[in-house]
C-alpha positions as CSV (number, residue, x, y, z in Angstrom):
1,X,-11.9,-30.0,-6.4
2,X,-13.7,-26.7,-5.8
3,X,-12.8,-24.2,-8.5
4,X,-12.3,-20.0,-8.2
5,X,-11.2,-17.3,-10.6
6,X,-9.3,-14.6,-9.5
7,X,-9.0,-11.9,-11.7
8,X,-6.0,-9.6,-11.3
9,X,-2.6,-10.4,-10.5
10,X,-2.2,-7.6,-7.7
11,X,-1.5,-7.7,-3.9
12,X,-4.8,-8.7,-2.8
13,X,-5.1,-11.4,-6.4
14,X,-1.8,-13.1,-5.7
15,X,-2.7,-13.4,-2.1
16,X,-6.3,-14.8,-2.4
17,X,-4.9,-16.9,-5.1
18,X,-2.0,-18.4,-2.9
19,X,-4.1,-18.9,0.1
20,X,-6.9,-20.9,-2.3
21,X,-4.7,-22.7,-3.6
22,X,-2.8,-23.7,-0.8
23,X,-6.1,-25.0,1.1
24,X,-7.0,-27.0,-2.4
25,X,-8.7,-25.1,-4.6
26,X,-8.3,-25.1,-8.3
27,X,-7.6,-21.6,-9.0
28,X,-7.3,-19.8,-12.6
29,X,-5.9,-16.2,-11.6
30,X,-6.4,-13.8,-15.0
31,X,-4.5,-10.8,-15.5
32,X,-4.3,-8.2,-18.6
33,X,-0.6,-8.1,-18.4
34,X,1.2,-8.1,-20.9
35,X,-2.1,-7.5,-23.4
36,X,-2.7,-4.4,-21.3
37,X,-1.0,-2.0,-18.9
38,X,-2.5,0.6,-16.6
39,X,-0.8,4.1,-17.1
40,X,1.1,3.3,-13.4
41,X,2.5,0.5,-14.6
42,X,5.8,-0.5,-16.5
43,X,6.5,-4.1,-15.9
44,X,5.0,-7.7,-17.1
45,X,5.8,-9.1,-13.1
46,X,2.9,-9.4,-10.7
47,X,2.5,-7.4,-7.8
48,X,4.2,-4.2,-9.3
49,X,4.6,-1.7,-6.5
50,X,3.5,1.6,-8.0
51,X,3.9,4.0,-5.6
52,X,6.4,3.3,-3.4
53,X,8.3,0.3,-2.3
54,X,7.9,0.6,1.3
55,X,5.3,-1.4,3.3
56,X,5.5,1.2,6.2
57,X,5.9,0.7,10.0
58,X,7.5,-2.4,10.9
59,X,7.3,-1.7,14.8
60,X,3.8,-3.7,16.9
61,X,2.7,-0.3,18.2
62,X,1.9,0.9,14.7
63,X,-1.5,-0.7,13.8
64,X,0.1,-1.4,10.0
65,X,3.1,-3.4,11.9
66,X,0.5,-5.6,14.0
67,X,-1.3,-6.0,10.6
68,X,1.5,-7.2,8.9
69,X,2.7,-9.7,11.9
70,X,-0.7,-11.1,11.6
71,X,-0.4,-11.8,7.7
72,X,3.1,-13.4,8.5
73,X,0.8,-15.7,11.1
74,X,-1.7,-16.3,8.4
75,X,0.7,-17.8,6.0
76,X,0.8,-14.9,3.6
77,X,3.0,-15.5,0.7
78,X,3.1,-11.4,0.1
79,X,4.7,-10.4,3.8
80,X,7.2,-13.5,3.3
81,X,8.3,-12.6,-0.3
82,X,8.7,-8.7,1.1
83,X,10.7,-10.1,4.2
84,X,12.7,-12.5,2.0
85,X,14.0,-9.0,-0.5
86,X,13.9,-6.4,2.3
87,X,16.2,-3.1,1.8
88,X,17.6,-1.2,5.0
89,X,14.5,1.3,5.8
90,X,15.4,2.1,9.2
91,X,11.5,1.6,11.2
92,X,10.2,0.4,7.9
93,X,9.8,-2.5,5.9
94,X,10.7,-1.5,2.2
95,X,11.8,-4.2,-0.2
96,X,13.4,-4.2,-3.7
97,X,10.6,-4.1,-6.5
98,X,11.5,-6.3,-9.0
99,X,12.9,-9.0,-7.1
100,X,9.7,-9.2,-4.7
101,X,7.4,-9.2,-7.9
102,X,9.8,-11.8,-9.5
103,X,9.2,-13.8,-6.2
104,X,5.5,-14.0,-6.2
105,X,5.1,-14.4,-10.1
106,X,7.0,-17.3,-9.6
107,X,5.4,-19.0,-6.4
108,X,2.2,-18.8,-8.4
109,X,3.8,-19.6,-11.9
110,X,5.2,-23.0,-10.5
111,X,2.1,-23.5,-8.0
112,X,0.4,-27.1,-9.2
113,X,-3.1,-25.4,-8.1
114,X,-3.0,-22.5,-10.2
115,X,-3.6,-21.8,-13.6
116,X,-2.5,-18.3,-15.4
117,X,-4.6,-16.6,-18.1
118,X,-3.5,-13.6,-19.5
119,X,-6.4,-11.8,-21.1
120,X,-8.3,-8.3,-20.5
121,X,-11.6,-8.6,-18.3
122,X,-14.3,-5.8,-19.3
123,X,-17.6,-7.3,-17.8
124,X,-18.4,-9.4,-14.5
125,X,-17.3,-12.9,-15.9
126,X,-20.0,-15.3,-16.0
127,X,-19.6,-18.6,-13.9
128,X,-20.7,-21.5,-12.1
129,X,-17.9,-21.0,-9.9
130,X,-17.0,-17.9,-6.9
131,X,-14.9,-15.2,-8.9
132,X,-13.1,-12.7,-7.2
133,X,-12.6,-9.3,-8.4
134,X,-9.3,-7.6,-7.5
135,X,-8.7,-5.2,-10.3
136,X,-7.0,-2.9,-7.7
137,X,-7.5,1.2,-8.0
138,X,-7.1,1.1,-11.8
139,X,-9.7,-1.2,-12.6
140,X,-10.8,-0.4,-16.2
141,X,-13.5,1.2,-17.6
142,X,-15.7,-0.9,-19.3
143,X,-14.8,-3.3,-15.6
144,X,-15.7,-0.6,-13.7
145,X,-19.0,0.7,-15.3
146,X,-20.2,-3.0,-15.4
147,X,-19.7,-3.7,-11.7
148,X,-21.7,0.1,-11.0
149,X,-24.4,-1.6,-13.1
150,X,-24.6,-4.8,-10.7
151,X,-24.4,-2.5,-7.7
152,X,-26.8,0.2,-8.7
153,X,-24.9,3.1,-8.1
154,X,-22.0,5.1,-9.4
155,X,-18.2,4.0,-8.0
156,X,-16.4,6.6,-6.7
157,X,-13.3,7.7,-7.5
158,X,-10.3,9.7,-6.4
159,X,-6.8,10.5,-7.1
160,X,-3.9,9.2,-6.2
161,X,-0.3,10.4,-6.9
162,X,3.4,8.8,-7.0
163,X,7.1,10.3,-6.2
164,X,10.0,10.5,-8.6
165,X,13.1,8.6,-8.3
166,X,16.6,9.9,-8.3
167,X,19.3,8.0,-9.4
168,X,21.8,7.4,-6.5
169,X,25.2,8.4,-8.0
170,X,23.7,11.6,-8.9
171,X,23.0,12.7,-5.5
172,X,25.9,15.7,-4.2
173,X,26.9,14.0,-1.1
174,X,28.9,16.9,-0.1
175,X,25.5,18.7,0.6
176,X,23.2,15.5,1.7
177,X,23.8,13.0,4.1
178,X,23.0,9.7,5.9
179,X,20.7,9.4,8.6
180,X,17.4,7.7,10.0
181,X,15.4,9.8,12.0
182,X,16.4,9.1,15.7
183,X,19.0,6.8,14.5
184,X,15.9,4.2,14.2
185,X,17.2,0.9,13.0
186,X,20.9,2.2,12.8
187,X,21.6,1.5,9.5
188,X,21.2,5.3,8.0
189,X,18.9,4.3,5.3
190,X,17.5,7.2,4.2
191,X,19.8,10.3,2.4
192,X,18.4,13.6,4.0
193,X,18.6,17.2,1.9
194,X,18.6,19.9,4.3
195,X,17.2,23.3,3.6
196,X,17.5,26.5,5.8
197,X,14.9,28.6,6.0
198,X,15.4,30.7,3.1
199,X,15.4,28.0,1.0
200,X,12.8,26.2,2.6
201,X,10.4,29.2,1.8
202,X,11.5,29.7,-2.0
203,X,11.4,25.9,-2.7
204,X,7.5,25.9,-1.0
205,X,7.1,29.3,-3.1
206,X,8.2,27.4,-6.5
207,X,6.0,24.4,-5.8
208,X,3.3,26.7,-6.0
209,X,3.9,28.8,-8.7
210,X,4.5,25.4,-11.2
211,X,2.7,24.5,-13.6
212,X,0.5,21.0,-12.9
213,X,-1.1,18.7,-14.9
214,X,-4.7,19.7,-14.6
215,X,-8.0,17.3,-14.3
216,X,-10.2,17.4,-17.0
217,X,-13.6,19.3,-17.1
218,X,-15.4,15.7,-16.1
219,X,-13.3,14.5,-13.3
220,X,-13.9,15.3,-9.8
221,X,-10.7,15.0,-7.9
222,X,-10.9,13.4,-4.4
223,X,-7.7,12.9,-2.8
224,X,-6.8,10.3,-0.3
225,X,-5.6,12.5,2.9
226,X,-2.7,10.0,3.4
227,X,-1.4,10.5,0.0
228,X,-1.9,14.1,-1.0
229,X,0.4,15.3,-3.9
230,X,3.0,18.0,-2.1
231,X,1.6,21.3,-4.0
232,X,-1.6,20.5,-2.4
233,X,-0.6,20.3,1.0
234,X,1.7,23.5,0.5
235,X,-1.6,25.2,-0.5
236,X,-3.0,24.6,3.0
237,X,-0.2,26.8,4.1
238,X,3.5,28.0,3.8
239,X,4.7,25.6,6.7
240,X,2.7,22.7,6.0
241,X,5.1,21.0,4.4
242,X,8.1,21.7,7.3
243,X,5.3,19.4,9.6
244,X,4.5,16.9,6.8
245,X,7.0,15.4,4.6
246,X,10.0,17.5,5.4
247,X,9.7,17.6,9.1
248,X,13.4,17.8,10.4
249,X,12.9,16.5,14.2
250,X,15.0,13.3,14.5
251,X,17.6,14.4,11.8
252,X,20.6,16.5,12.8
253,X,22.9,16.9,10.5
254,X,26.0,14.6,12.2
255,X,28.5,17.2,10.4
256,X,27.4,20.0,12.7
257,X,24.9,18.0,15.2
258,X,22.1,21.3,13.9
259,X,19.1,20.0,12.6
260,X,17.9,21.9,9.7
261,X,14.8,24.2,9.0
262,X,13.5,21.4,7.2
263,X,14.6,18.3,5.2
264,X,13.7,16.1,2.2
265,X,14.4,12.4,2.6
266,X,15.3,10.0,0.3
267,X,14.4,6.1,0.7
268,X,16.6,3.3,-1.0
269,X,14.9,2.3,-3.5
270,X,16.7,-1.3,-4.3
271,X,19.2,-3.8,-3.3
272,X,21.7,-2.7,-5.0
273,X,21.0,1.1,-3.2
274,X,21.1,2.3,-6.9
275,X,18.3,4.3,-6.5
276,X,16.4,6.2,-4.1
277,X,12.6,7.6,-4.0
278,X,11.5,10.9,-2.8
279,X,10.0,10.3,0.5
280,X,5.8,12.0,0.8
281,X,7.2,13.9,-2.5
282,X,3.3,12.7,-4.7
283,X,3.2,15.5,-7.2
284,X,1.3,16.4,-10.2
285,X,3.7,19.2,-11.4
286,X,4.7,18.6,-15.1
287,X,7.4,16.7,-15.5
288,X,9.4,19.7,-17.2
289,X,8.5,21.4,-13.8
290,X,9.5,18.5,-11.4
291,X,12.7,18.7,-12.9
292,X,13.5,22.0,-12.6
293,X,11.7,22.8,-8.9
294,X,13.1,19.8,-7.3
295,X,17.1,20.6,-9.2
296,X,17.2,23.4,-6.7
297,X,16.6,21.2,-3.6
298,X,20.5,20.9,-1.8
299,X,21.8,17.9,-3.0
300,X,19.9,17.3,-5.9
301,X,20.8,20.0,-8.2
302,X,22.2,17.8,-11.1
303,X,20.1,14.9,-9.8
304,X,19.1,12.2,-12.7
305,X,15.3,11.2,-12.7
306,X,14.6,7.4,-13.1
307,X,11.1,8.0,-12.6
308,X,8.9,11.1,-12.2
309,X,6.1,12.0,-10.2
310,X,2.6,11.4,-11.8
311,X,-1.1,11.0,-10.8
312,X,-3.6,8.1,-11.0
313,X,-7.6,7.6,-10.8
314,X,-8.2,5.3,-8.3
315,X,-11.4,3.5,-8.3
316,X,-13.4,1.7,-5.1
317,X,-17.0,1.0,-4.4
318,X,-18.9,2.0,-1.3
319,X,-18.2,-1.7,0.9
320,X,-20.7,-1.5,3.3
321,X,-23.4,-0.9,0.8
322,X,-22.7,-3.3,-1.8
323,X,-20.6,-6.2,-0.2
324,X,-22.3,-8.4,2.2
325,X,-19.7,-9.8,5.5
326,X,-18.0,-11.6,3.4
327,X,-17.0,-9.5,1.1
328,X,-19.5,-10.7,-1.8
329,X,-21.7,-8.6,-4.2
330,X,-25.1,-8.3,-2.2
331,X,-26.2,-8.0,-5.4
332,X,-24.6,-10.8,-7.9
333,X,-24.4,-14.2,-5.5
334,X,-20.7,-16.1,-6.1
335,X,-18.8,-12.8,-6.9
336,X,-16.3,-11.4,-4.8
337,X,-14.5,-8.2,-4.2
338,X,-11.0,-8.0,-2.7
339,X,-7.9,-5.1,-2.1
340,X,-8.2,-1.9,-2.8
341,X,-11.4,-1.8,-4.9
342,X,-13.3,-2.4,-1.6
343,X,-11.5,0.7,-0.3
344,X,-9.0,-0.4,2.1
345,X,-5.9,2.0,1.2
346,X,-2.0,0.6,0.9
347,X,0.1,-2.5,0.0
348,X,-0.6,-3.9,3.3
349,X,-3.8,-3.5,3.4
350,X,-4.6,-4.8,0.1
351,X,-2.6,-8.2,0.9
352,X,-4.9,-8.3,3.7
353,X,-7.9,-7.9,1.9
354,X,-6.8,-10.5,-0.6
355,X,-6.0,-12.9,2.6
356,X,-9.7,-12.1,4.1
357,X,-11.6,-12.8,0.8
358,X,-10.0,-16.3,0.4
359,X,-10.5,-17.3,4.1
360,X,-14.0,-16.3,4.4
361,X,-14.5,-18.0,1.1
362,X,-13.1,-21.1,2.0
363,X,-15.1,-21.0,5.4
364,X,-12.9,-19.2,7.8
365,X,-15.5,-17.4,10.4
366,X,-14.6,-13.3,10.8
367,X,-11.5,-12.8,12.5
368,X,-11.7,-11.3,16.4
369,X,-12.9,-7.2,16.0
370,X,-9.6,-7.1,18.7
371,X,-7.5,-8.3,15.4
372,X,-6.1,-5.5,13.1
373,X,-7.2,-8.4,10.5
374,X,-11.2,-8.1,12.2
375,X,-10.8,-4.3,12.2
376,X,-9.9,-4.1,8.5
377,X,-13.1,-6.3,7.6
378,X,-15.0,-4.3,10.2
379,X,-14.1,-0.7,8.1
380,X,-15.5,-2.4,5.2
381,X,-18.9,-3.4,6.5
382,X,-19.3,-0.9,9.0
383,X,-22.1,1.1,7.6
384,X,-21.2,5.1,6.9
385,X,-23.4,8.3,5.1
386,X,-19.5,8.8,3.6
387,X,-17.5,5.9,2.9
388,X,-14.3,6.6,2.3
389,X,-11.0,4.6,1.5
390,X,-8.6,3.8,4.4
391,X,-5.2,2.7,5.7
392,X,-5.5,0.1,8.8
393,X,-5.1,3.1,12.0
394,X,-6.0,2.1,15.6
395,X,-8.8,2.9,15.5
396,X,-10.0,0.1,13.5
397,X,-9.2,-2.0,15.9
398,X,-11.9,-2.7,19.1
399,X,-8.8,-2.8,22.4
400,X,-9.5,-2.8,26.2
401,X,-7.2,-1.0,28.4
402,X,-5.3,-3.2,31.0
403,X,-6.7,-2.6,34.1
404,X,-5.2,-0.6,37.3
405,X,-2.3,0.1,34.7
406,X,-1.9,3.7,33.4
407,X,0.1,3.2,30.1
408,X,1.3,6.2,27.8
409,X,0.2,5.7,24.4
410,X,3.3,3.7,22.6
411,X,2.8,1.0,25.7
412,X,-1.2,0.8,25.2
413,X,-0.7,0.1,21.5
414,X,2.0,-2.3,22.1
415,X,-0.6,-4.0,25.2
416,X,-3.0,-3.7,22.1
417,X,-0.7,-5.7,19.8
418,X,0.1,-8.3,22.4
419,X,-3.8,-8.9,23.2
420,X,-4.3,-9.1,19.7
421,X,-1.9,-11.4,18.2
422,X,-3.5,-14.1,21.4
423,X,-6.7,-13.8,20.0
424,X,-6.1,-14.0,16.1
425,X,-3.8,-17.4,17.2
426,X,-7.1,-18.6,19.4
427,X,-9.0,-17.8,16.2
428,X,-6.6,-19.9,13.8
429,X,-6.9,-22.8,16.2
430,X,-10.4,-22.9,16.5
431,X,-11.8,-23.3,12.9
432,X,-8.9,-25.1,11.3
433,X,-6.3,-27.3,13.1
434,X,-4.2,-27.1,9.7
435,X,-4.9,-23.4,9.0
436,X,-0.9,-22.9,9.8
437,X,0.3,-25.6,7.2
438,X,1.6,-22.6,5.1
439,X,3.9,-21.4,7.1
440,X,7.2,-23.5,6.8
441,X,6.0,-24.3,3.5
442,X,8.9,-23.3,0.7
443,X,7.9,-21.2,-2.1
């Protein structure tokens, strides 16, 4: 039986693990939990959501929806574990944290082909056997500074940041109120805080004027453009935020069918609808300041914190240098990278990257460049004079226009999506004839 060590109980770990050892492999899967936490995390579970708990676009013409169709095609135990404890997210796919993280700890927990070790990893491990490294953004530091040794080169780094959460009962109703944005999906699943323009302008004003929690004198903060903490994009100017995160188009108030100057949404957080997270609201404020700039938002003025917003280091190596195509170390033979440590950005992503590791490990050829799964692997080997981390976009993924058709853009992407999923089935087909056994396989 051919054997593999995983190490890290992530997204991308629990997926390569799952897919291993669902093709045969005798796979040990190592994580530091509950020896060792990193400061993001809370629980013992696997695949702890951080950040948020949504997965993002559900719809085919968003490049992360055709991504995650394709990992539901590939058998992915990740996408069927966040289908199996979705929560109402209008367009979205958001599932309740701990029961998706009790889910997959216990798929691998009871798996007969995979054996846990809980134990902190702070060098390369050394083995006769393929080991893949998916330490995620927080890999550790002794971890990290032995992988820049086997590379040659520094990692990089950046910052990431996550939003508070408000319990649900605290929320003044009388001032919020239900609504997706266009209605998508029907169910109202977000709460929306509207502001007028006065108070638009002094919240934006008190963001500013807070106190933060400052890097030290050594770090160099890179932030990821998708994730930017809110005082930094309301640096970049006093409307930024009414056309980022608090954009009001799509969400009238039904009361007075106005829309507001501008609005902060609120995303159901569990099942239960217990709690609910501050939608694009990343912030490094001080806590004492979070609480006291965000009381004054309409709706939320006696609101009850269940988490506040913080910042993270997030750590990832430069792919196309150092990883050959199938996502080995060019320069240590048998280990593996996978997730976000290659620099593939998101939850979705990093299941994918987890996905592509095992496959290519266990034989698969490279997915179609027409796949969103091919255009993921393609970001990380396509060479670049400044590689930086990335969510899946469209532009990832190689498309031909439908001839003598003039489509507008939502109909090309969802051509794009069509022509896509036909070629990553043609490429299941043609390598494996069992590659699908997963898929009406019970957890």
């Amino acid at each position: 039986m051919k054997k593999v060590t995983v190490v890290g109980a992530g997204l991308a770990g629990c997926e390569a693990a799952f897919q291993l050892a669902e093709r045969g492999w005798k796979v040990t899967l190592v994580e530091q939990k509950p020896h060792a936490r990193t400061p993001a995390q809370t629980t013992d579970q696997f695949c702890e959501l951080v950040c948020s708990n949504s997965l993002r676009g559900a719809a085919l013409s968003n490049a992360v929806g055709l991504l995650k169709e394709e990992l539901r095609r590939c058998g992915s135990l990740i996408l069927r574990s966040a289908d199996e404890t979705a929560v109402p997210a209008g367009g979205a796919l958001a599932v309740d944290r701990d029961r998706f993280s009790a889910r997959i700890t216990r798929a691998l927990a009871e798996h007969a082909n995979v054996a846990i070790e809980h134990r902190v990893v702070e060098s390369i491990p050394e083995a006769d056997h393929p080991v893949i490294l998916a330490t995620g953004p927080l890999t550790g530091d002794a971890l990290a500074s032995d992988i820049a040794r086997a590379i040659g080169s520094e990692h990089l780094a950046y910052y990431d940041a996550i939003a508070p959460i408000v319990s649900a009962d605290s929320i003044d109703m009388t001032k919020a109120y239900r609504k997706s944005r266009y209605d998508k999906g029907g169910d109202a699943a977000y709460v929306n805080c509207p502001m007028d323009e006065a108070q638009y302008r002094a919240f934006v004003a008190a963001v500013l004027a807070a106190q933060k929690v400052e890097a030290r004198a050594f770090e160099d903060v890179k932030y990821f453009e998708g994730c930017l903490p809110i005082e930094v994009m309301a640096s970049r100017g006093e409307m930024t935020l009414a056309f980022g995160p608090m954009k009001p188009v799509g969400l009238e108030d039904p009361r007075t069918g106005k829309r507001p100057f501008a609005v902060i949404q609120l995303r159901q957080e569990d099942e239960a609808a217990s709690a609910y997270n501050m939608v694009g609201f990343q912030t490094r404020m001080t806590w004492p300041e979070q609480k006291r700039v965000f009381c004054t938002v309409p709706g939320l003025e006696n609101a009850e914190f269940l988490r506040l917003g913080s910042v993270h280091r997030n750590t990832f190596v430069n792919a196309p240098a150092c990883l050959d195509e199938k996502m080995q170390l060019r320069a240590r033979k048998n280990i593996f990278l996978a997730g976000q440590v290659t620099g593939v950005e998101g939850y979705v992503e990093s299941c994918a990257g987890g996905l592509l590791c095992a496959l290519l490990l266990d034989g698969a050829p490279p997915p179609p460049k027409t796949t969103a799964l091919g255009g993921l692997l393609g970001h990380l080997t396509r060479a670049s004079d400044d590689y930086q981390p990335s969510n899946i976009t469209w532009a990832h993924v190689a498309r031909t226009a439908p001839r003598g058709k003039r489509l507008g853009k939502r109909e090309q992407y969802e051509a794009a999506a069509d022509s896509a999923l036909r070629d990553l089935d043609a490429w299941r087909r043609s390598w494996r004839s069992d590659f699908g056994k997963t898929e009406g396989a019970l957890l």
